[in-house]
N, C-alpha and C positions, 0 to 999 in steps of 0.2 A: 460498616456502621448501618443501623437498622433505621431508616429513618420515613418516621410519620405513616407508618402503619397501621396504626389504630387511629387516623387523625378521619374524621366525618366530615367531607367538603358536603356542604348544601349549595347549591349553585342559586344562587334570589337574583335574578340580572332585572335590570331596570328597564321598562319597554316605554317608557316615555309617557307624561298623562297627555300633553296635547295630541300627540299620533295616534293614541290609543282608547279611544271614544271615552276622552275625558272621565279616565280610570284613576287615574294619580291626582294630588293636591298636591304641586309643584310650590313646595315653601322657599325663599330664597332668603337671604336676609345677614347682618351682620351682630358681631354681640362685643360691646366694648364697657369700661368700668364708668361706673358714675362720680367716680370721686375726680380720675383724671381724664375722661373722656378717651383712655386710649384702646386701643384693641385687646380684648381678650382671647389667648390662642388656646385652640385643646379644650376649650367649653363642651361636657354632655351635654346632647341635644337627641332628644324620641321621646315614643311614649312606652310609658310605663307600661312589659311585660307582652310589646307587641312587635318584637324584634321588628320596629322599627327604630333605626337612631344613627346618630354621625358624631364628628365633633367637628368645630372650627379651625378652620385654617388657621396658620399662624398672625395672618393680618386681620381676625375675627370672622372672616365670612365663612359664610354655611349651606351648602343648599341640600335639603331633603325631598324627597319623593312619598307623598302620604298617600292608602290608600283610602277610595270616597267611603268606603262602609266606615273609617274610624273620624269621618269630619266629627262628630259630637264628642272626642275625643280632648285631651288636651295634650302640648304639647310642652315636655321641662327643660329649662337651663339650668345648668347645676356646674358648680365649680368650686375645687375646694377653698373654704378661707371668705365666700359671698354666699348671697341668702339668693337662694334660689328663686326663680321663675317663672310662672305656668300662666298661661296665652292658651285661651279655646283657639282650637281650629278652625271651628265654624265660625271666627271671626278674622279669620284671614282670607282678604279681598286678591282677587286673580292679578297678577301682575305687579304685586303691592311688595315692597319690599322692607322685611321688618325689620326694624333698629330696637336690638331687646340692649336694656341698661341693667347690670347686674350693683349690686350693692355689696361692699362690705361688710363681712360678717362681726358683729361684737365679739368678741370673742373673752371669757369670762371661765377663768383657771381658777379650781378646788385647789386649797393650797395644798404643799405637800409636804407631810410631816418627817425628817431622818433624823432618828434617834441615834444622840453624841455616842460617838464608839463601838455603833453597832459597823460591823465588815461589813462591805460592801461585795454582794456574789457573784458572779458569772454563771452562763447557761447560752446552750445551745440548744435551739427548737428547730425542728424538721425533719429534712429526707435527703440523704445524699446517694441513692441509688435507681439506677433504672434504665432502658436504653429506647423508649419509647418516644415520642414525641407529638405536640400542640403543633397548631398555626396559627397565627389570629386573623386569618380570611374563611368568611362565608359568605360577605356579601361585599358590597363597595363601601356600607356604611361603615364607621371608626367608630371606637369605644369596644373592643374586645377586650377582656378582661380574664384572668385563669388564676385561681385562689387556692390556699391550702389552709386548711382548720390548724390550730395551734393550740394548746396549751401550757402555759405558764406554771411554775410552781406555786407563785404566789403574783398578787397587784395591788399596786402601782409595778411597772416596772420600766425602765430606758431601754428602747431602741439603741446596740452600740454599731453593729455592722450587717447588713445586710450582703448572702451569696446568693446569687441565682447559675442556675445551669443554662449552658447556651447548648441546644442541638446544635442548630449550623447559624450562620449565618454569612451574606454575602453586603450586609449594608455597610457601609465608611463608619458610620456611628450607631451605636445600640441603643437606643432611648426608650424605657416605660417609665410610668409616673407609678409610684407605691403607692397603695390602698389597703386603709384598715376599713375591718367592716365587723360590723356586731353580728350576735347567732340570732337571727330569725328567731324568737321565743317558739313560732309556732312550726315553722316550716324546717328547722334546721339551716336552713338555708343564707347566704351574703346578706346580713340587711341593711341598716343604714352605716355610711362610709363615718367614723369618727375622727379620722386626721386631722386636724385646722388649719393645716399648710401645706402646698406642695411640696412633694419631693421628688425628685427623679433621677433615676439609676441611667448612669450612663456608662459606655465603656467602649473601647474599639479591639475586636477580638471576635476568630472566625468560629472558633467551639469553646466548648470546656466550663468551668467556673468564672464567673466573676463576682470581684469582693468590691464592698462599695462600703467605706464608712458615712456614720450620717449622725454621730455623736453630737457635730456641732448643731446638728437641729432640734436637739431635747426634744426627742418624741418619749411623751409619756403615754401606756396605754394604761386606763384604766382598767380594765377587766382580763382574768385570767384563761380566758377560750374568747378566740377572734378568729377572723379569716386573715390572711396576709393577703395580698393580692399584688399580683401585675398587669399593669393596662399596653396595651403597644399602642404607639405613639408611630402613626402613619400622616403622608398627607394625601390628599385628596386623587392626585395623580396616580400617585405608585397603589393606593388601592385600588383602584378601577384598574391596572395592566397586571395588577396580582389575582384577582379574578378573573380575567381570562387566560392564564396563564395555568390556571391550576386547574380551570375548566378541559385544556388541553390535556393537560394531566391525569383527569377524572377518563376523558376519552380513548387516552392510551391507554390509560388499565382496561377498561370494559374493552377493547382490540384484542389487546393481550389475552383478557381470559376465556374471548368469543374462540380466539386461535390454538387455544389449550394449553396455553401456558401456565405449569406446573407452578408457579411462583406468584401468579396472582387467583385468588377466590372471595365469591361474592356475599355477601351477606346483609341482610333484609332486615330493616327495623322499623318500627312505626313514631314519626318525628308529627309532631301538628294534626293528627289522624290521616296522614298521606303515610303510604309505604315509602322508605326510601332505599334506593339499593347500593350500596357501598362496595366498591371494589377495592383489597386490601394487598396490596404488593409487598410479598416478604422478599425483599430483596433491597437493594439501594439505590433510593432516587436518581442518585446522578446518572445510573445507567437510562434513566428515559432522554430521548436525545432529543429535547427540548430543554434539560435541565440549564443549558450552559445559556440559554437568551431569557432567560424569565428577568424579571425586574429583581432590586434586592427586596431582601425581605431575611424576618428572624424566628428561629425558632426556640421551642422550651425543650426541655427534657421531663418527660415523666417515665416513672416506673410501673410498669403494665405486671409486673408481681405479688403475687399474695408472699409478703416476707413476713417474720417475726420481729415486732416493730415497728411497722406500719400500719397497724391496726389502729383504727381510729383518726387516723391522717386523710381527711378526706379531700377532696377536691373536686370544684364546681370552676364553672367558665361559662361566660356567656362572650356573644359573639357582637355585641354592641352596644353603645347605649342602652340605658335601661333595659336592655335585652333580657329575657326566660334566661336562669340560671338551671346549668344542667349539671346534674353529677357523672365526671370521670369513674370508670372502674382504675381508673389510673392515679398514682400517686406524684404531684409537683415536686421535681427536684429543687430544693430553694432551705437555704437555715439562715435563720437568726442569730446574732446574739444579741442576749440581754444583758443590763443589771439590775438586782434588785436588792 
């Protein structure tokens, strides 16, 4: 198995703002609902498009690491199903612990018209090939996300089953929350998320497919080209020992290919306007002998192929909260069905 070969670790490790001549804006804080005062878990939290971002714990706390140059900045809660939230930064006091209240969203359905006797159709959208794979670690923060562009024959149509591909995985349970996202008019790109409820794909299982029905939550999408998306759903802990684990990782390939090993080579790109240099090991992770102590963690499957077919199948990932959306040359293993 070929696994995570083309995956770009950025290593962003946190140096601390008080240790560190009052560099960082140590946000800390919790995010719970206003209706019933109770915690909200898996809340987006960054700013927008400065791969700064986290989400909440499951008991609503949060702590982020900002840095001084984005204090004029502002800072979003975003959850599906509530009306979002945005807090200047430079009005968060040192020490100050913020209590953000999210509200629920109204929510206000375009009826929908089915004409007596018309068949009802089926359809499968996606990619079921490729041997490549994602990770959702770059940094410690949460909110990575990995989408596939889609098009429908026609819309309105029902969400009837969602498949995703698993590379590997080693955790007891698989959890991402699904994400619809509109096209960017301008950019092409994931833009705003239109689901109105959550949903989330669960399963236990170490590779392969997983099918997930989700009939019973009448997702209707309105538009015929959207992004699908998957969020991984981490906590606080096993990201921070997934980053250093992978950092590990990152350092055995550059060993290996300082030593001439035939099976790993490097290659240079420009991320942020810094060079980054990537070391790509064709071979199989498990043989690094650190593979068997890392924390769990899950991976996706994409197709690193130009096939007949996948043209026009694109996919974009970002690596957190409001995080810069990047395009894969890679295609997301993941189908739909519909009806319409």
């Amino acid at each position: 198995m070929k696994t995570c070969s083309g995956f770009l670790l950025l290593l962003c490790f946190s140096l601390g703002a008080t240790s560190f001549l009052n560099a960082q804006i140590i946000v800390i804080g919790k995010v719970s609902a206003k209706e019933s005062d109770r915690p909200l878990s898996y809340v987006n939290i960054g700013v927008f498009e400065a791969n700064i971002g986290t989400i909440s714990d499951p008991d609503g706390s949060f702590i982020l690491e900002i840095p001084n140059e984005l204090q004029d900045d502002t800072l979003i809660f975003s959850l599906i199903g509530y009306d979002r939230v945005y807090h200047p930064i430079n009005q968060i006091e040192g020490g100050e612990e913020l209590q953000i209240i999210l509200t629920s969203t109204a929510i206000t359905l375009d009826p929908v018209v089915v004409e007596a006797g018309k068949k009802v159709k089926s359809k499968r959208l996606g990619w079921m090939r490729g041997g490549d794979g994602t990770l959702p670690v770059e940094s410690s923060d949460g909110g990575a996300c990995t989408t596939l562009l889609l098009k429908a024959p026609s819309a309105p149509f029902y969400i009837d089953e969602v498949h995703l591909r698993i590379l590997y995985n080693t955790k007891d349970t698989i959890l991402f929350r699904l994400r619809l996202f509109d096209v960017d008019p301008l950019t092409g790109m994931p833009g705003d998320d239109f689901l109105e409820k959550e949903v989330f794909i669960k399963a236990q299982k170490r590779a392969g497919w997983i099918k997930q029905s989700v009939s019973d939550h009448q997702i209707l999408v309105p538009k015929d080209r959207f992004y699908l998306g998957f969020e991984w759903i981490e906590n606080r802990a096993n990201r921070d020992s997934l980053i250093s684990s992978f950092k590990d990782f990152y350092n055995w390939k550059k060993e290996q290919f300082l030593n001439g090993d035939p099976k790993v080579i490097a290659d240079s790109t420009i991320y942020q306007d810094k060079v980054i240099v990537k070391y790509i090991y064709n071979g199989n992770m498990m043989n690094w002998p650190g593979f068997n102590s890392m924390p769990p963690w899950t991976g996706l499957v994409l197709d690193d192929k130009d096939r007949p077919g996948n043209e026009g199948l694109i996919t974009y990932e970002r690596k957190m909260s409001f995080g810069k959306w990047r395009k894969r040359k890679s295609v997301l293993n993941t189908v739909l069905v519909i009806s319409y």
